[in-house]
VOZA-380446 format. One record per atom (N, C-alpha, C): residue in one letter; atom name; y, z, x. Coordinates in steps of 0.001 Angstrom, whole numbers, padded with zeros to 6 digits, m for minus. Layout:
residues N
a,CA,Y,Z,X
...
END
This chain:
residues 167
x,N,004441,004813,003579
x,CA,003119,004892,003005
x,C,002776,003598,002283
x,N,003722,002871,001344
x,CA,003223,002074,001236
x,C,003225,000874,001965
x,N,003356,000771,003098
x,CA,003539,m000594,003967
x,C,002026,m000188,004168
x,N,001314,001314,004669
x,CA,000246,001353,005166
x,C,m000419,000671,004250
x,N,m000037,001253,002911
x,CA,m000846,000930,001695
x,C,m001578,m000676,001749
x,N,m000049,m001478,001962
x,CA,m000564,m002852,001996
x,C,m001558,m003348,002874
x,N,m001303,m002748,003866
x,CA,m001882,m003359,005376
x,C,m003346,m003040,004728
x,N,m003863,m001883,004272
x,CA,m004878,m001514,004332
x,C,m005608,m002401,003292
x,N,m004920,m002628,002265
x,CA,m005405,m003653,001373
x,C,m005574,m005262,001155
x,N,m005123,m005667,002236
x,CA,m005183,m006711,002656
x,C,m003738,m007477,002401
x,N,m002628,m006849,001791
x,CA,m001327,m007705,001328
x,C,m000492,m008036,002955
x,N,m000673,m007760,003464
x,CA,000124,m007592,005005
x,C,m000991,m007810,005913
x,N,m001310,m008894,006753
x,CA,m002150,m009065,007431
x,C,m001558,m008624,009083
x,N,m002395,m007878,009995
x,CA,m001935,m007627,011332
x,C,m002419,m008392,012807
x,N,m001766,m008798,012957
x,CA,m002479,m010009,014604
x,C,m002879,m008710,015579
x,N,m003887,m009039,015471
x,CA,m005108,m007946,016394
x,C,m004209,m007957,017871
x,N,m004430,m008711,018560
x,CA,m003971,m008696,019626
x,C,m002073,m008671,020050
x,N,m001405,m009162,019432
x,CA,m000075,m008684,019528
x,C,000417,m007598,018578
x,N,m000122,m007460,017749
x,CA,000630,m006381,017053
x,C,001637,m006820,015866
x,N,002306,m008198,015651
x,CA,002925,m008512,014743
x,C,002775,m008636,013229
x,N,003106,m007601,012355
x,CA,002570,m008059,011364
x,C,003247,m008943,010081
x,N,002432,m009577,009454
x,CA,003051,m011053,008863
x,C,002743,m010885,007347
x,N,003524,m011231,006433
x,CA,003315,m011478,005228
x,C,002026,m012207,004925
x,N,001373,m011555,003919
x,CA,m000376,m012704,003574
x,C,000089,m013613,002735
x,N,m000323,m014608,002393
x,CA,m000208,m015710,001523
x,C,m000001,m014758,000038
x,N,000288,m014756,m000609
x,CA,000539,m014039,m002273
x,C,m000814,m014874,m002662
x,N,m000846,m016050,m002907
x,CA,m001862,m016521,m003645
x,C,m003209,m016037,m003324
x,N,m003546,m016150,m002401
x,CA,m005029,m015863,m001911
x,C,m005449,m014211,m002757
x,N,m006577,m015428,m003467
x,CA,m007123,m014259,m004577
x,C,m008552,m013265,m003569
x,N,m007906,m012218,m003204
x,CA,m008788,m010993,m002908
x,C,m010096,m010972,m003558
x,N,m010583,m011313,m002777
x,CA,m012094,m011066,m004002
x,C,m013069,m009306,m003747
x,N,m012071,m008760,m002776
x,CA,m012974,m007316,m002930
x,C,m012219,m006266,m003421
x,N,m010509,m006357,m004958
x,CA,m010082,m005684,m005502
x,C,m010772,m004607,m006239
x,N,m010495,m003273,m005697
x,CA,m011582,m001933,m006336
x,C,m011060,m002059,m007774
x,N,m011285,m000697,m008344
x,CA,m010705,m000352,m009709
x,C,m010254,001355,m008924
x,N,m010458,001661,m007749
x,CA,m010468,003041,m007434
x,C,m008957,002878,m007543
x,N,m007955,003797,m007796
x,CA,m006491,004326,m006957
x,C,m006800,004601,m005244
x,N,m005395,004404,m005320
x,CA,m005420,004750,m003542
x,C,m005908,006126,m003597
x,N,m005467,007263,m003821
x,CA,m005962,008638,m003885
x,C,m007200,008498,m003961
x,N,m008149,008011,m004579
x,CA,m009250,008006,m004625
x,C,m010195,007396,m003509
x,N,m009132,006188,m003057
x,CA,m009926,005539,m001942
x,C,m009529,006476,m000713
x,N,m008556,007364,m000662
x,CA,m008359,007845,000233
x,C,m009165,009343,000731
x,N,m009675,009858,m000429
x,CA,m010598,010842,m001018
x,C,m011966,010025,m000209
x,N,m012516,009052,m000990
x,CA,m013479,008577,m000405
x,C,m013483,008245,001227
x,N,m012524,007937,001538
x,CA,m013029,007557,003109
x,C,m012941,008973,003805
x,N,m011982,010157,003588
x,CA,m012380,011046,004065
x,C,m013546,011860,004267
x,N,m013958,011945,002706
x,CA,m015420,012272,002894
x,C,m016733,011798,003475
x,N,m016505,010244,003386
x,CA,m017633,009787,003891
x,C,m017751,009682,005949
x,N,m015857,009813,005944
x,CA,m015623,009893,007945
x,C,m016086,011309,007725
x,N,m016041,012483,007188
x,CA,m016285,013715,007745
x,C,m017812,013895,007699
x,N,m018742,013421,006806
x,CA,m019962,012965,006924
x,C,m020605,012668,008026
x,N,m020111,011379,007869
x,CA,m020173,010734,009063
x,C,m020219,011747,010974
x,N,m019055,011888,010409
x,CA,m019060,012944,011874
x,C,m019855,014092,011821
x,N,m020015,014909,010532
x,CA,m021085,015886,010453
x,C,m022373,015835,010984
x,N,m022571,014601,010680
x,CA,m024570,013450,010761
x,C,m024363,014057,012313
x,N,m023095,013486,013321
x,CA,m023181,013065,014402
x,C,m023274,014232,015335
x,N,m022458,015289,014458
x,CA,m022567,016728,015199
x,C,m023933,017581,014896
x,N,m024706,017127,013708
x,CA,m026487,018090,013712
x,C,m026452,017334,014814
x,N,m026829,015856,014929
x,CA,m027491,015263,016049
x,C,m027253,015972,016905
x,N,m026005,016418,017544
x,CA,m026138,016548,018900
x,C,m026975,018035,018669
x,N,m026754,019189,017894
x,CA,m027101,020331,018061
x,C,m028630,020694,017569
x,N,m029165,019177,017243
x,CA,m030838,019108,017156
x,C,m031407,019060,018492
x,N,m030264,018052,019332
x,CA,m030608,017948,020402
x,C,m030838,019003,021593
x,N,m029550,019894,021361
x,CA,m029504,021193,022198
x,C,m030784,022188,022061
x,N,m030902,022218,020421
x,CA,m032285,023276,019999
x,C,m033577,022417,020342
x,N,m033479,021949,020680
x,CA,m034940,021419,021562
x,C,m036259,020340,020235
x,N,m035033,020234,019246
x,CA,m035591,019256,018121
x,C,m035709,017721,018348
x,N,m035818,017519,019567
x,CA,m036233,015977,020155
x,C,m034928,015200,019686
x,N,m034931,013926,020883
x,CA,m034394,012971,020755
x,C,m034073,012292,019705
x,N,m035458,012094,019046
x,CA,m035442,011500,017713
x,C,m034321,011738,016897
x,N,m034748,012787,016400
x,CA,m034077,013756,015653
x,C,m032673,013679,015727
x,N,m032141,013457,017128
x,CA,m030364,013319,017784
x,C,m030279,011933,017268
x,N,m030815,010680,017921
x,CA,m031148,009445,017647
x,C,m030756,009021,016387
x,N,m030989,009799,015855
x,CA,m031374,008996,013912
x,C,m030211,010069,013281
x,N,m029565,011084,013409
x,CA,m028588,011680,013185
x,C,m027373,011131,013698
x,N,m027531,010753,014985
x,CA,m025918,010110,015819
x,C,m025687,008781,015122
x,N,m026750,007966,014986
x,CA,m026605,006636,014342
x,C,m026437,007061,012624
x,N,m026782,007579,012307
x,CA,m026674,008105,010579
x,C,m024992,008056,010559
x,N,m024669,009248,011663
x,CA,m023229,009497,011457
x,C,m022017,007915,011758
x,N,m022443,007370,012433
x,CA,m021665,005820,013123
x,C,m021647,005305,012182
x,N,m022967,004897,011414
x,CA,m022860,003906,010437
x,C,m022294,004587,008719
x,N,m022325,005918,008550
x,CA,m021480,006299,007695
x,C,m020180,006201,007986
x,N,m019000,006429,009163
x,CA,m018444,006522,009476
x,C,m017261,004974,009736
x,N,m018301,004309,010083
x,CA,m018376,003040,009836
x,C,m017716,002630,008500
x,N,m018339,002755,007320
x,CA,m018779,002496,006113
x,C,m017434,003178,005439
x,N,m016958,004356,005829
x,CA,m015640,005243,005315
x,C,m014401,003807,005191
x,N,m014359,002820,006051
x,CA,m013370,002248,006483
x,C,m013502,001022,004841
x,N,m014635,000820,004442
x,CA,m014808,000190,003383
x,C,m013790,001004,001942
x,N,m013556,001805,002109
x,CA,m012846,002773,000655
x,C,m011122,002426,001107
x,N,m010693,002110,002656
x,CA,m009924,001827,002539
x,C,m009359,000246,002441
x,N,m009958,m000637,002871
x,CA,m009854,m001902,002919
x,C,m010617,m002803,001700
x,N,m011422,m002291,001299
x,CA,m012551,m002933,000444
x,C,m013844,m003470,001430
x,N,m015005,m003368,000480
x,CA,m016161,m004271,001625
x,C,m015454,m005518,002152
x,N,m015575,m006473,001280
x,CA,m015576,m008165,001677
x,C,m014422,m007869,003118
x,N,m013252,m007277,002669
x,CA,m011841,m007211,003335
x,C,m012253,m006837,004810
x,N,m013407,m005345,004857
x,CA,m013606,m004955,006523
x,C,m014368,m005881,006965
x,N,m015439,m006794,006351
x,CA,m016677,m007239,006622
x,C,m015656,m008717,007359
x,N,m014950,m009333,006675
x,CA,m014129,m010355,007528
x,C,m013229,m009324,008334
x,N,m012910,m008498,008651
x,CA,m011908,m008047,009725
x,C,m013229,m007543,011148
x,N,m014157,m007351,010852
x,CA,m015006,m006986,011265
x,C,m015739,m007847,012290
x,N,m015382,m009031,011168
x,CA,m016249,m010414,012463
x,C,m015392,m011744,012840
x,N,m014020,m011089,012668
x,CA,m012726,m011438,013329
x,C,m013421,m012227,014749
x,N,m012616,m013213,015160
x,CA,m012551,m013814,016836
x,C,m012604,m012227,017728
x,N,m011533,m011533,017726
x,CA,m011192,m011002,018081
x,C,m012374,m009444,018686
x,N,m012840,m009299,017712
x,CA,m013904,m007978,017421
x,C,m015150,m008089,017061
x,N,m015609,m009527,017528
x,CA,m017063,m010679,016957
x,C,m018017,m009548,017582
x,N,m017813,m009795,018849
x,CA,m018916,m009654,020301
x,C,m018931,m007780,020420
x,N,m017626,m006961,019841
x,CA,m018137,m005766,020184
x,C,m018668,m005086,018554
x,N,m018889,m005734,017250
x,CA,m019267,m005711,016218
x,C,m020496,m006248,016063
x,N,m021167,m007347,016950
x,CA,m022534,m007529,017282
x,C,m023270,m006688,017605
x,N,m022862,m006330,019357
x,CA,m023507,m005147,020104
x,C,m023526,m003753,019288
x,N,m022290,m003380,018565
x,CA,m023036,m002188,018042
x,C,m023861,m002077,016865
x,N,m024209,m003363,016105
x,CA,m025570,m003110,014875
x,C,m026950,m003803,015800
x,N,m026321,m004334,016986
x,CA,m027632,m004188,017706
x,C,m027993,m002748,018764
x,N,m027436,m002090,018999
x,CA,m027342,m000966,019496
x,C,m027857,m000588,018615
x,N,m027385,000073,017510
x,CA,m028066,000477,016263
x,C,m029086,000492,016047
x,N,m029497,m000723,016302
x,CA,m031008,m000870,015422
x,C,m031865,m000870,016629
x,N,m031243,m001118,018004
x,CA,m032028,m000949,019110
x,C,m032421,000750,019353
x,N,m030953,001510,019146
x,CA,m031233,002752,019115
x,C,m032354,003729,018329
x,N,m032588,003508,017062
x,CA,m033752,003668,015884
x,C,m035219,002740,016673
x,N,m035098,001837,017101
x,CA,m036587,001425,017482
x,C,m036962,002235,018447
x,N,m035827,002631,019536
x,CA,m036454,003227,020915
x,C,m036894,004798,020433
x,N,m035663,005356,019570
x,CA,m036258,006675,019090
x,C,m037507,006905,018379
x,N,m037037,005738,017007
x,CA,m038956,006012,016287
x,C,m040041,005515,016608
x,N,m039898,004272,017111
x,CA,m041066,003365,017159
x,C,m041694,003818,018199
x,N,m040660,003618,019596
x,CA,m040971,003419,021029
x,C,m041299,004417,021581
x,N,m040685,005770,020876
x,CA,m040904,007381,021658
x,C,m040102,007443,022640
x,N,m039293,006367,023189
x,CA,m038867,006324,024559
x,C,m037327,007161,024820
x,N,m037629,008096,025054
x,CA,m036140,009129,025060
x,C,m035434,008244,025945
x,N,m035510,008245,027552
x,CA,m034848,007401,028092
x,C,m033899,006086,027416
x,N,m034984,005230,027211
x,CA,m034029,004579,026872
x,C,m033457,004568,025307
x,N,m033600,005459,024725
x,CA,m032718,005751,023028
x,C,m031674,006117,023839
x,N,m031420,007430,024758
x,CA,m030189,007636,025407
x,C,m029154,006480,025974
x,N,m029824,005618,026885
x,CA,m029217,004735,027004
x,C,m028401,003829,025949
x,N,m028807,003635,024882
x,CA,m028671,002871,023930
x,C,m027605,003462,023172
x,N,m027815,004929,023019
x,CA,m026841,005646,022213
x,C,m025302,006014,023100
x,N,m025772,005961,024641
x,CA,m024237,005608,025386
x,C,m023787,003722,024961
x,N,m024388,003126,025150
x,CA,m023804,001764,024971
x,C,m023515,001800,023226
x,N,m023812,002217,022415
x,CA,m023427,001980,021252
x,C,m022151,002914,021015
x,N,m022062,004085,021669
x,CA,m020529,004757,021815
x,C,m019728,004373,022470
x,N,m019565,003638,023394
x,CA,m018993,002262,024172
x,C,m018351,001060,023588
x,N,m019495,000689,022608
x,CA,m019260,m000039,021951
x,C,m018246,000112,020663
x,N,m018881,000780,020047
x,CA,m017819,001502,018785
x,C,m016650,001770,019303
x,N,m016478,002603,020514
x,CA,m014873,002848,021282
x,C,m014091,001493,021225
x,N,m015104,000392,021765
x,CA,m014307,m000916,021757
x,C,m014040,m001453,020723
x,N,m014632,m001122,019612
x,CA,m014319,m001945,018469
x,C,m013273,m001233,017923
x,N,m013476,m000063,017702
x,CA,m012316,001095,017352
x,C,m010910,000575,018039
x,N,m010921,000426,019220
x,CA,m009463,000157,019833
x,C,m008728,m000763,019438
x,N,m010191,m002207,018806
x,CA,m009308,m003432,018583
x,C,m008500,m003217,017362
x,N,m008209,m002512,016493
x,CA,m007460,m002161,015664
x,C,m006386,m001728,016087
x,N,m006275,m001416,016940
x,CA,m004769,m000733,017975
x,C,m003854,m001805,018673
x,N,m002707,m002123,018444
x,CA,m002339,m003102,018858
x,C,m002449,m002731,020818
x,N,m002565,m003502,021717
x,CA,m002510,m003461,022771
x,C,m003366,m002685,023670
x,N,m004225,m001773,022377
x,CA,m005258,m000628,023552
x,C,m006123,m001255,024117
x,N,m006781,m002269,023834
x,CA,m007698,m002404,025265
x,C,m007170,m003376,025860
x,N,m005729,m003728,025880
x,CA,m004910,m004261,027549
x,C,m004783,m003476,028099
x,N,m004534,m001842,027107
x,CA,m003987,m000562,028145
x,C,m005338,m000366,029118
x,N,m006605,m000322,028281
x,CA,m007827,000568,028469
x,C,m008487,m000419,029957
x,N,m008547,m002260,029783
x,CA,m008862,m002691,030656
x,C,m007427,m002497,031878
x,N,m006663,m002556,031657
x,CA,m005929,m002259,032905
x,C,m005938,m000703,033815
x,N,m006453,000029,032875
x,CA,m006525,001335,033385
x,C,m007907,001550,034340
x,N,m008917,000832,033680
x,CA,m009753,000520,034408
x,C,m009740,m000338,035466
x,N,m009089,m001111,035715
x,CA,m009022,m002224,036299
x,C,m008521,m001537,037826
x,N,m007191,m000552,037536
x,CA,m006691,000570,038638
x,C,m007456,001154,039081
x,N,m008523,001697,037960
x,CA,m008949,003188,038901
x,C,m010176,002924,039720
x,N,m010554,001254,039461
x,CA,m011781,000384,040378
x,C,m010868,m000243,041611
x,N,m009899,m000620,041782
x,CA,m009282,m001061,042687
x,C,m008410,m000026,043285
END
């Protein structure tokens, strides 16, 4: 627990793509140290991921009761970006916000706050169910990909698996 502890706090840094993890510099002064306890940060991210997923489950069942797109639209994205946001109680802001726009996780951390915000224009602005749907598959796509890069090796597994079941 506490190795997680560190990792999560930035004392143990992890190489995205191999998996090795390396002692952080001691000196390097953290500038997003809470005052919360771990219990507390751990309290907080639960609640705000079960939130999060709550937002995402009305959405879908606004959707089923015939409460429009919208309505799914602005609930599914409510829940992502809370869910999102849970990961801040464990790492600190500053700490996810650089792990976030890493080399590594740049391009699928772009696409989904543009998904995002593409998703909310097509639902409120645009009326356009079609394409909010679309948008809300590519932004769950997206999040999957960003989600994985935290996994050492899953999307070598995920593109090679794909890579088989096209060839």
């Amino acid at each position: 627990m506490d190795k997680l502890r560190r990792a999560l706090s930035g004392n143990e840094q992890c190489d995205e793509e191999s998996g090795i993890i390396t002692q952080a510099d001691v000196d390097f002064v953290v500038m997003d140290q809470t005052t919360l306890s771990w219990s507390t940060r751990i309290k907080g991210f639960a609640i705000c991921f079960i939130v999060g997923i709550l937002c995402s489950f009305l959405g879908s069942f606004a959707l089923f009761l015939n409460k429009g797109l919208a309505v799914f639209a602005v609930f599914y994205t409510l829940g992502n970006i809370i869910s999102l946001a849970s990961t801040c109680f464990l790492m600190g802001p500053f700490n996810q916000i650089k792990k976030m726009f890493a080399p590594t996780r740049l391009i699928a951390t772009i696409v989904v706050f543009v998904t995002i915000a593409l998703t909310l224009v097509a639902a409120l602005h645009l009326h356009n169910p079609g394409l909010a749907l679309l948008f809300i598959i590519i932004q769950s796509l997206a999040m999957t990909w960003y989600s994985l890069s935290y996994i050492p090796y899953a999307r070598d597994a995920v593109k090679k698996t794909v890579e088989s079941c096209i060839t």
